[in-house]
PyMOL Python script that loads the backbone (N, CA, C, O; Angstrom):
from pymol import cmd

cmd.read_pdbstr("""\
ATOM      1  N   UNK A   1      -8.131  30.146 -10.584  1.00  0.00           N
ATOM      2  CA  UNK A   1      -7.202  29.453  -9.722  1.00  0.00           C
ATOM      3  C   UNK A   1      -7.973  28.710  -8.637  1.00  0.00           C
ATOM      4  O   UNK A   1      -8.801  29.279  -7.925  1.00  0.00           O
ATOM      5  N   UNK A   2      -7.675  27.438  -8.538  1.00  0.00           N
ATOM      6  CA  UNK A   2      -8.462  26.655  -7.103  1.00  0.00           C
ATOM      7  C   UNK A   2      -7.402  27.080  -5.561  1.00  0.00           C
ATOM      8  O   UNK A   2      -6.205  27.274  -5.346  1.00  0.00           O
ATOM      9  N   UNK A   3      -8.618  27.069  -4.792  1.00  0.00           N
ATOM     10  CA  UNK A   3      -7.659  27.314  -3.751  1.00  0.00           C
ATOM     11  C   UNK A   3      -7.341  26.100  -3.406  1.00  0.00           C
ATOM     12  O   UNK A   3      -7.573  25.128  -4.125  1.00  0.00           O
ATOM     13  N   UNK A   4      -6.575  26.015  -1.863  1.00  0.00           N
ATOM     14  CA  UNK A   4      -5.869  24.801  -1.305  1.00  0.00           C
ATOM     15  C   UNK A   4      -7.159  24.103  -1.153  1.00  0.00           C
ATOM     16  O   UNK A   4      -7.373  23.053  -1.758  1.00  0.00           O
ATOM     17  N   UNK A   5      -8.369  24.858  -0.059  1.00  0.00           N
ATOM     18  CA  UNK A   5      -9.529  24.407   0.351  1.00  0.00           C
ATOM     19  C   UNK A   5     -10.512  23.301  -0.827  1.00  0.00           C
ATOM     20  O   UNK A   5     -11.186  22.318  -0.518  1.00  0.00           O
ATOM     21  N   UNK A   6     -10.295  23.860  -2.130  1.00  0.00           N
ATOM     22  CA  UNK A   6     -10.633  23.088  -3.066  1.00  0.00           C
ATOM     23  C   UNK A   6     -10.189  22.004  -3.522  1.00  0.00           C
ATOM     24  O   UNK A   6     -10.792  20.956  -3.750  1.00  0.00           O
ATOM     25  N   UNK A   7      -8.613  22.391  -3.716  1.00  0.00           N
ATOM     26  CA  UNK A   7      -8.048  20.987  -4.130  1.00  0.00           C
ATOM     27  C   UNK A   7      -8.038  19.762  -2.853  1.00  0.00           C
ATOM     28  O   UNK A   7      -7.504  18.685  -3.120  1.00  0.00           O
ATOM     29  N   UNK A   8      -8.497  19.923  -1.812  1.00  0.00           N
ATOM     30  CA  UNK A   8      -8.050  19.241  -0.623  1.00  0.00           C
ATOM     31  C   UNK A   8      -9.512  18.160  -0.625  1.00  0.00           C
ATOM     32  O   UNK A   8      -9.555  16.948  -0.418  1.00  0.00           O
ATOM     33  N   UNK A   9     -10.717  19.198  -0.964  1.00  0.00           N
ATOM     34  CA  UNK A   9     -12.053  18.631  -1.151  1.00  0.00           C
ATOM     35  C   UNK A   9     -12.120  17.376  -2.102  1.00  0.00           C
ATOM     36  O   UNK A   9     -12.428  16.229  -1.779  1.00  0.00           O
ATOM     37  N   UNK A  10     -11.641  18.011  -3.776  1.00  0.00           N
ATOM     38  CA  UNK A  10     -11.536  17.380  -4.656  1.00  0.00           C
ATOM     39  C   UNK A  10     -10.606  15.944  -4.388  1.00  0.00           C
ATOM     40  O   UNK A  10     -10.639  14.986  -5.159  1.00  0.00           O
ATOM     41  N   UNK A  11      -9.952  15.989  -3.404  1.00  0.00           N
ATOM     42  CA  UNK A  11      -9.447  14.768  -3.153  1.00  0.00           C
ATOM     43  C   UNK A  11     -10.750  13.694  -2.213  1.00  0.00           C
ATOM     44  O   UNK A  11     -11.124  13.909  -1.060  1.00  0.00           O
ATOM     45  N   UNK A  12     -11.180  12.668  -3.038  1.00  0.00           N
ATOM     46  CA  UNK A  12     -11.745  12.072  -2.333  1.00  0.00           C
ATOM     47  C   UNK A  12     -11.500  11.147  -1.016  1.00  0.00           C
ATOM     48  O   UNK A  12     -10.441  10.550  -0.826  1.00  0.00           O
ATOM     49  N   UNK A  13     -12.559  11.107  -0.176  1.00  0.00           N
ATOM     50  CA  UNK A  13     -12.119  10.141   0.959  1.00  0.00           C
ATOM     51  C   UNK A  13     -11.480   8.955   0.011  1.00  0.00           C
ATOM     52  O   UNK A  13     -10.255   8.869  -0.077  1.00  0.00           O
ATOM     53  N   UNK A  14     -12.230   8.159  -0.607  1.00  0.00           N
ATOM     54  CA  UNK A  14     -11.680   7.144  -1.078  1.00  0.00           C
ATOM     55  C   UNK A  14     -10.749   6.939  -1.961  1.00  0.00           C
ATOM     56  O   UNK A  14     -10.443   5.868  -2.484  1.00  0.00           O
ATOM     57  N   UNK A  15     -10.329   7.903  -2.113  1.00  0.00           N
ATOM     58  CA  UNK A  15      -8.618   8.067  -3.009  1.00  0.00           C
ATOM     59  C   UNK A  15      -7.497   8.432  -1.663  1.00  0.00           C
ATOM     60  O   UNK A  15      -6.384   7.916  -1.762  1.00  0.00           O
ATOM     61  N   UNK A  16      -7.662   8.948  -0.930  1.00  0.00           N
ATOM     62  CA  UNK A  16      -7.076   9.309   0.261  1.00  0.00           C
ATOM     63  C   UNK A  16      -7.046   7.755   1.069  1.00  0.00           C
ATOM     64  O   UNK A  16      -6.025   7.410   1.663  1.00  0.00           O
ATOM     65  N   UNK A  17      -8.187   6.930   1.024  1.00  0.00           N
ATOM     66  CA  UNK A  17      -7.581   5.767   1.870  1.00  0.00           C
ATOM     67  C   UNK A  17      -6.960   4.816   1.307  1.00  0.00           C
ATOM     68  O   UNK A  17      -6.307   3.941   1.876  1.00  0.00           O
ATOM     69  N   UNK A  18      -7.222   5.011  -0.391  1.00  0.00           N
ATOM     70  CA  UNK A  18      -6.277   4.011  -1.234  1.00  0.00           C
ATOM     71  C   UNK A  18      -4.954   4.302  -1.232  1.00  0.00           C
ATOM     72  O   UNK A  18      -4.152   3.370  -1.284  1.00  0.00           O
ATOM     73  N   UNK A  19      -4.478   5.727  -1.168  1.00  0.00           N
ATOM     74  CA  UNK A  19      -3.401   6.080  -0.761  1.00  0.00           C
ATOM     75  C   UNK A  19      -2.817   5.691   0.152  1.00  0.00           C
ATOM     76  O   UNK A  19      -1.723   5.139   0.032  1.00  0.00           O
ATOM     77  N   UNK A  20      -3.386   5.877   1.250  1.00  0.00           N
ATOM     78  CA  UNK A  20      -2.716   4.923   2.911  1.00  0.00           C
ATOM     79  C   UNK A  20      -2.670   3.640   2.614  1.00  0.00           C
ATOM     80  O   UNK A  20      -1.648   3.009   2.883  1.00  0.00           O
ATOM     81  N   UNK A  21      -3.802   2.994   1.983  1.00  0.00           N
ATOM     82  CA  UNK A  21      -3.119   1.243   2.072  1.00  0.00           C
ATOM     83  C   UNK A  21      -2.360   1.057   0.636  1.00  0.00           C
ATOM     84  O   UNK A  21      -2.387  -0.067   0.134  1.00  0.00           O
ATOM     85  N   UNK A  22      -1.854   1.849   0.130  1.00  0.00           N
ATOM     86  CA  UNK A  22      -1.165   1.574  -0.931  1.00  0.00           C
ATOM     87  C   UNK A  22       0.534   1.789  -0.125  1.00  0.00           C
ATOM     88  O   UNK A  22       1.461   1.023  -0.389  1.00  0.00           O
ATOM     89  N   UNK A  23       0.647   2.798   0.719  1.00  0.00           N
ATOM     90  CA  UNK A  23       1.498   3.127   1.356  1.00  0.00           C
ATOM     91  C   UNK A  23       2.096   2.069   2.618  1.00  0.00           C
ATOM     92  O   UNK A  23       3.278   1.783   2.814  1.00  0.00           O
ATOM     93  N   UNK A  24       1.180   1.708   3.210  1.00  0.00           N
ATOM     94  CA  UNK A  24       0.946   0.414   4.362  1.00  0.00           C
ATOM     95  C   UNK A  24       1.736  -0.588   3.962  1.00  0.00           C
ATOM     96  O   UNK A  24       2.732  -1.057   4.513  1.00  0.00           O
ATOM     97  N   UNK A  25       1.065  -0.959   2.678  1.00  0.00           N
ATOM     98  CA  UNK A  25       1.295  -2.004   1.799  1.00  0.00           C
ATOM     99  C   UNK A  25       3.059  -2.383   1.477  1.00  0.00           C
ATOM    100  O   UNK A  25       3.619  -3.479   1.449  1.00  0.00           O
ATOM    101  N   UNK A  26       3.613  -0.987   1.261  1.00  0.00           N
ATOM    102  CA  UNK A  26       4.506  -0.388   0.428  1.00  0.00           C
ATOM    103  C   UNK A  26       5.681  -0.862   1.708  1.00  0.00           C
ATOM    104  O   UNK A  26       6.518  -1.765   1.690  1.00  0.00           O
ATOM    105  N   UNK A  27       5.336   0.179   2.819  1.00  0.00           N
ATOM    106  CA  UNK A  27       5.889  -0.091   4.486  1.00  0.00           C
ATOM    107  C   UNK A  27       6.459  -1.563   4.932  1.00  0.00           C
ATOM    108  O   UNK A  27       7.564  -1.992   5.265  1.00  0.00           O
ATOM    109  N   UNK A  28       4.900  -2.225   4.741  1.00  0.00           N
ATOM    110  CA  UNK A  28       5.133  -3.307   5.463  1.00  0.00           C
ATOM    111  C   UNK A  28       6.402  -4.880   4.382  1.00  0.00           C
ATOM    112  O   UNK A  28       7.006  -5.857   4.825  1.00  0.00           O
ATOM    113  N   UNK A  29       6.236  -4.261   2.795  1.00  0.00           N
ATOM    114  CA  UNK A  29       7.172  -5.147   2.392  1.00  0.00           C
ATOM    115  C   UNK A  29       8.685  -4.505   2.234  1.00  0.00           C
ATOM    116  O   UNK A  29       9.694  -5.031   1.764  1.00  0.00           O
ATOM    117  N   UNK A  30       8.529  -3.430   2.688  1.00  0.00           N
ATOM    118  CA  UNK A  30       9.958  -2.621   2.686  1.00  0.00           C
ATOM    119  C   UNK A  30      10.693  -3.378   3.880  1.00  0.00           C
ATOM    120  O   UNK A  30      11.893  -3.608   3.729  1.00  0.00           O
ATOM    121  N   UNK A  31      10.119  -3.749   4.955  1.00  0.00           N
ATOM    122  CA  UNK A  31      10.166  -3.947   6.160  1.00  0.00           C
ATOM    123  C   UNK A  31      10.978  -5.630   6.233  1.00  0.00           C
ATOM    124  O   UNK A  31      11.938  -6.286   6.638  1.00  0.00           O
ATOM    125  N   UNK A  32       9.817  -5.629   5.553  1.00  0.00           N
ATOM    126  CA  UNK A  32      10.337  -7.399   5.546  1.00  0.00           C
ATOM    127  C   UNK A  32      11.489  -7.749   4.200  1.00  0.00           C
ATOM    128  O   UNK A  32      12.227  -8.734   4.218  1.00  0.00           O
ATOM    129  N   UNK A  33      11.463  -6.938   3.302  1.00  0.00           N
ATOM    130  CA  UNK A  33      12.601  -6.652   2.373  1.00  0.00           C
ATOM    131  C   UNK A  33      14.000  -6.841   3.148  1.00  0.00           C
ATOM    132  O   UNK A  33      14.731  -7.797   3.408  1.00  0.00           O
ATOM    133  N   UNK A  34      14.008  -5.583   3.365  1.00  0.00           N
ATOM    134  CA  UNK A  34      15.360  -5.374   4.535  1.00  0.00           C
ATOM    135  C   UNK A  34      15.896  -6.621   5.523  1.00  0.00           C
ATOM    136  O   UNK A  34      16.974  -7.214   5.565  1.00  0.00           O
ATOM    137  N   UNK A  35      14.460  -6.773   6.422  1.00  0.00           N
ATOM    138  CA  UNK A  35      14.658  -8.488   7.427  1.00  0.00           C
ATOM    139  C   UNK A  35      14.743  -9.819   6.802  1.00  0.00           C
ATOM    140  O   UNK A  35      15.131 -10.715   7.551  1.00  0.00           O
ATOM    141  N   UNK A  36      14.527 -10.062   5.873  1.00  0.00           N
ATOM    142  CA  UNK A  36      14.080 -11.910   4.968  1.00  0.00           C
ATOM    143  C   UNK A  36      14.826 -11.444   3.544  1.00  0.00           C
ATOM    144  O   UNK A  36      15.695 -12.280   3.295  1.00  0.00           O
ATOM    145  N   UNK A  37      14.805 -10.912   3.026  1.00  0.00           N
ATOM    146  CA  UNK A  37      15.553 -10.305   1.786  1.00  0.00           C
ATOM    147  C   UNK A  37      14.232 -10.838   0.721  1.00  0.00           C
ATOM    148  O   UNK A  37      13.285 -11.607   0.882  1.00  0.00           O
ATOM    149  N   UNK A  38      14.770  -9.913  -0.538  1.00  0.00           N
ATOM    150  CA  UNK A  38      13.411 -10.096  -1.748  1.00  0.00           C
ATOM    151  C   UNK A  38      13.106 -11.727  -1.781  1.00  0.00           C
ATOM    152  O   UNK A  38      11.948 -12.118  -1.629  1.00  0.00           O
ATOM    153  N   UNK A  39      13.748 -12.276  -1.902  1.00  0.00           N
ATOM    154  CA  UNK A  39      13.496 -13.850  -2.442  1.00  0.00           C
ATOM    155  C   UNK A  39      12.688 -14.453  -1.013  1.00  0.00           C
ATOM    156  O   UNK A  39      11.577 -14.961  -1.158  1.00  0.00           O
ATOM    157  N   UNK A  40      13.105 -14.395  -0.091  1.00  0.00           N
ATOM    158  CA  UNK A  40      12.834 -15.054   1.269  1.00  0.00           C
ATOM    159  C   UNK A  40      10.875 -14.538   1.397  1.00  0.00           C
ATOM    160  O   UNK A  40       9.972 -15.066   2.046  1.00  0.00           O
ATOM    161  N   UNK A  41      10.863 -13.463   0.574  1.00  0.00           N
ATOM    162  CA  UNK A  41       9.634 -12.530   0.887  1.00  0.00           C
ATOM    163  C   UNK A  41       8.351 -12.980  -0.141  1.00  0.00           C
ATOM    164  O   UNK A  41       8.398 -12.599  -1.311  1.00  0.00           O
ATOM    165  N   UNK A  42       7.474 -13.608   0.221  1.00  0.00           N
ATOM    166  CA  UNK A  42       6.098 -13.910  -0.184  1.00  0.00           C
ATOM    167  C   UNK A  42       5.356 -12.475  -0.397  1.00  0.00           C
ATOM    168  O   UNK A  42       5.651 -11.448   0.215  1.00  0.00           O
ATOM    169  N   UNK A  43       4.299 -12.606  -1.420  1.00  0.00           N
ATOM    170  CA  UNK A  43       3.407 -11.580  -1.214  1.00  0.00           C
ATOM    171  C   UNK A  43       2.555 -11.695  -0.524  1.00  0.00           C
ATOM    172  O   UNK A  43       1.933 -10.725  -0.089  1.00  0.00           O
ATOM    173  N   UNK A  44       2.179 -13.414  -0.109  1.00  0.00           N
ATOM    174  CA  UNK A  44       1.282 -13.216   1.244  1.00  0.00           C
ATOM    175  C   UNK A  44       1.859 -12.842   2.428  1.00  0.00           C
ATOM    176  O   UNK A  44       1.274 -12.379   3.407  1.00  0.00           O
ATOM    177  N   UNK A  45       3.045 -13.064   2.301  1.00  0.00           N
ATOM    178  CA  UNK A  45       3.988 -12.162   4.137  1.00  0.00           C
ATOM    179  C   UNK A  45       3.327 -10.863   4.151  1.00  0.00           C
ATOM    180  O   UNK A  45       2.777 -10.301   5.099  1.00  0.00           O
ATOM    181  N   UNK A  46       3.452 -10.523   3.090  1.00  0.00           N
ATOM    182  CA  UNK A  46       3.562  -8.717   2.838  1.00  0.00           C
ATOM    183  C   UNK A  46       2.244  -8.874   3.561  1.00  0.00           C
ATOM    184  O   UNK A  46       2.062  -8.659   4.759  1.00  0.00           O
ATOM    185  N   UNK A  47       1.186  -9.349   2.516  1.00  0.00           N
ATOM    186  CA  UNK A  47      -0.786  -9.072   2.851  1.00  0.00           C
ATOM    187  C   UNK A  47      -0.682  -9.104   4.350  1.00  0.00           C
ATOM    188  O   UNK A  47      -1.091  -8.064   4.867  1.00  0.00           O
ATOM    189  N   UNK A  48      -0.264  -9.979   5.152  1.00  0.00           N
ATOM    190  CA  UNK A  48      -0.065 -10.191   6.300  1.00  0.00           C
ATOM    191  C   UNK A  48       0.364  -9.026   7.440  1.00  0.00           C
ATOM    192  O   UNK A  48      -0.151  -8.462   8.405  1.00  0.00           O
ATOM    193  N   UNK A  49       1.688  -9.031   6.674  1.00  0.00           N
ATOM    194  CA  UNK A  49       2.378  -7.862   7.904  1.00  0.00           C
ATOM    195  C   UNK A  49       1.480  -6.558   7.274  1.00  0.00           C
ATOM    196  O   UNK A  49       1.514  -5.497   7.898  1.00  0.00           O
ATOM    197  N   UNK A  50       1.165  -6.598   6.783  1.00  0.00           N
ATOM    198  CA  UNK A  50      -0.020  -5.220   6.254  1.00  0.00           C
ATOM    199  C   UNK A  50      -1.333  -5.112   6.842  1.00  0.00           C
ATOM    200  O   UNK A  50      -2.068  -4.126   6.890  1.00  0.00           O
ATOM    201  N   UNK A  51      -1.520  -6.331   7.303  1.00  0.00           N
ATOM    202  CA  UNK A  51      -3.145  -6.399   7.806  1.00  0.00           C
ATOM    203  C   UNK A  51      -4.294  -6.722   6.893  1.00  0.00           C
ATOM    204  O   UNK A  51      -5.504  -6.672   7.111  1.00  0.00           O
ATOM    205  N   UNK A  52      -3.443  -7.157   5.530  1.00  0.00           N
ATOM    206  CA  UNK A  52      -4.744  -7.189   4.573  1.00  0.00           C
ATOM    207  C   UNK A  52      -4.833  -8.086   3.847  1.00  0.00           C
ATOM    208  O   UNK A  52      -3.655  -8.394   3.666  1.00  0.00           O
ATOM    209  N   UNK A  53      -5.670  -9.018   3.049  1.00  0.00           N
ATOM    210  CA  UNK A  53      -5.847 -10.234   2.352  1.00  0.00           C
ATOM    211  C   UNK A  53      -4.570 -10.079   1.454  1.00  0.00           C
ATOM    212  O   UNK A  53      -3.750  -9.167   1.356  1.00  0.00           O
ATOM    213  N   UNK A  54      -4.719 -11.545   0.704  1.00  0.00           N
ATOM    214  CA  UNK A  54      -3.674 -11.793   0.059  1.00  0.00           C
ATOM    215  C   UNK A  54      -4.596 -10.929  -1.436  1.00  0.00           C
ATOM    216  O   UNK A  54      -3.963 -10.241  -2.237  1.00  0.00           O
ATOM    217  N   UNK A  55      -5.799 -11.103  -1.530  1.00  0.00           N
ATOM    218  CA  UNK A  55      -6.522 -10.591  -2.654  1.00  0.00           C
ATOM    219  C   UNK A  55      -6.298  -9.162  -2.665  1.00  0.00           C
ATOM    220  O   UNK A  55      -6.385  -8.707  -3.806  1.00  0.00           O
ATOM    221  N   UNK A  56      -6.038  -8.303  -1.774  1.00  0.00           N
ATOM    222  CA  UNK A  56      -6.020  -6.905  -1.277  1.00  0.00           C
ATOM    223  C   UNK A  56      -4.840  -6.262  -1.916  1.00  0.00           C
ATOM    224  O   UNK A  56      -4.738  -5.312  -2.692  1.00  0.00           O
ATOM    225  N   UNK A  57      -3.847  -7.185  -1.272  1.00  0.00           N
ATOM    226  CA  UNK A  57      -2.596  -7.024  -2.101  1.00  0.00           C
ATOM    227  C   UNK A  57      -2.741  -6.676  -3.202  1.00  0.00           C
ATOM    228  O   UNK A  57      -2.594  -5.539  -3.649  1.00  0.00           O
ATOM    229  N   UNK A  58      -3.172  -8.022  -3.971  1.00  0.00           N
ATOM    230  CA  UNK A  58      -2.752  -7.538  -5.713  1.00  0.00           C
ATOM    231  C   UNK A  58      -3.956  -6.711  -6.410  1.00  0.00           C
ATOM    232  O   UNK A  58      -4.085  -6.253  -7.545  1.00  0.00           O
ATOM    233  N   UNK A  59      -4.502  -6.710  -5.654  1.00  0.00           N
ATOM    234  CA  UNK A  59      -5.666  -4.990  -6.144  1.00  0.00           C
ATOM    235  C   UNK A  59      -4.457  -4.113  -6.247  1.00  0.00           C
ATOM    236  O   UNK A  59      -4.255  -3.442  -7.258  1.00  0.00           O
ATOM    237  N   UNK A  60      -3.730  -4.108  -5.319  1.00  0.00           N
ATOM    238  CA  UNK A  60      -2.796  -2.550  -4.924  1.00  0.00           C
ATOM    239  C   UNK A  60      -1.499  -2.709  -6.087  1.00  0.00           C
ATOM    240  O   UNK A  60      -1.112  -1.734  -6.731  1.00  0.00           O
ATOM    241  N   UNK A  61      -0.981  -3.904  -6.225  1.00  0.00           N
ATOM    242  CA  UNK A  61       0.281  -4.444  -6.673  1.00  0.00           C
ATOM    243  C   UNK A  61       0.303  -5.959  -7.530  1.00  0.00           C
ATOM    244  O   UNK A  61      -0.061  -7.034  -7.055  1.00  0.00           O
ATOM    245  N   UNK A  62       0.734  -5.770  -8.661  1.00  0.00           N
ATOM    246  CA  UNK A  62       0.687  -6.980  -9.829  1.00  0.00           C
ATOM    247  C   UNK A  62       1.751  -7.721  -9.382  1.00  0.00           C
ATOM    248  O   UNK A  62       1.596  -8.922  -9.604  1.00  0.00           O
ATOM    249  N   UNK A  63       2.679  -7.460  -8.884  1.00  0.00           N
ATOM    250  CA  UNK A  63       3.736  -8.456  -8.071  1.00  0.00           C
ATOM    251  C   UNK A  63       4.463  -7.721  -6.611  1.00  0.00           C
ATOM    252  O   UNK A  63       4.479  -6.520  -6.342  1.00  0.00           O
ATOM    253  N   UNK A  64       4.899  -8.581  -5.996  1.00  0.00           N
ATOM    254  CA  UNK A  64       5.989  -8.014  -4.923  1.00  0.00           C
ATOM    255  C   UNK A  64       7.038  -7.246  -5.150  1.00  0.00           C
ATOM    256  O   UNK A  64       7.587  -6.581  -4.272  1.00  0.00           O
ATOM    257  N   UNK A  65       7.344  -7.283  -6.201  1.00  0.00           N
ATOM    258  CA  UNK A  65       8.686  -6.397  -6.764  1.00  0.00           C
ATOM    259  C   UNK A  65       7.874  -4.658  -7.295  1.00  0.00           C
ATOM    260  O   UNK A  65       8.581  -3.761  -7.756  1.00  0.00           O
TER     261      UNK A  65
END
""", "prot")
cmd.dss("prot")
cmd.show_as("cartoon", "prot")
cmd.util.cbc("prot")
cmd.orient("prot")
């Protein structure tokens, strides 16, 4: 059995920060979803209100939807 201490290790830093900007990402077009509606909403708005390139984006996401 792994303990918590293990599985927490086995999580890498860099899976842990892809997680947050996958989440960021996620936030910031939810955001503007709700305010501009889907159509009104660019995926460069999103990169934007996210803090991150428009290239960054579609690392994370193949479209806005």
């Amino acid at each position: 059995m792994i303990s918590s201490t293990s599985r927490s290790a086995a999580t890498s830093l860099t899976e842990r920060r892809k997680a947050a900007t996958r989440m960021e990402i996620a936030r910031a077009a939810a955001g503007l979803f709700v305010s501009r509606g889907l159509k009104a909403t660019r995926a460069e708005d999103i990169a934007q209100a996210a803090g991150i390139a428009p290239r960054t984006f579609y690392r994370y996401f193949a479209t806005k939807e």
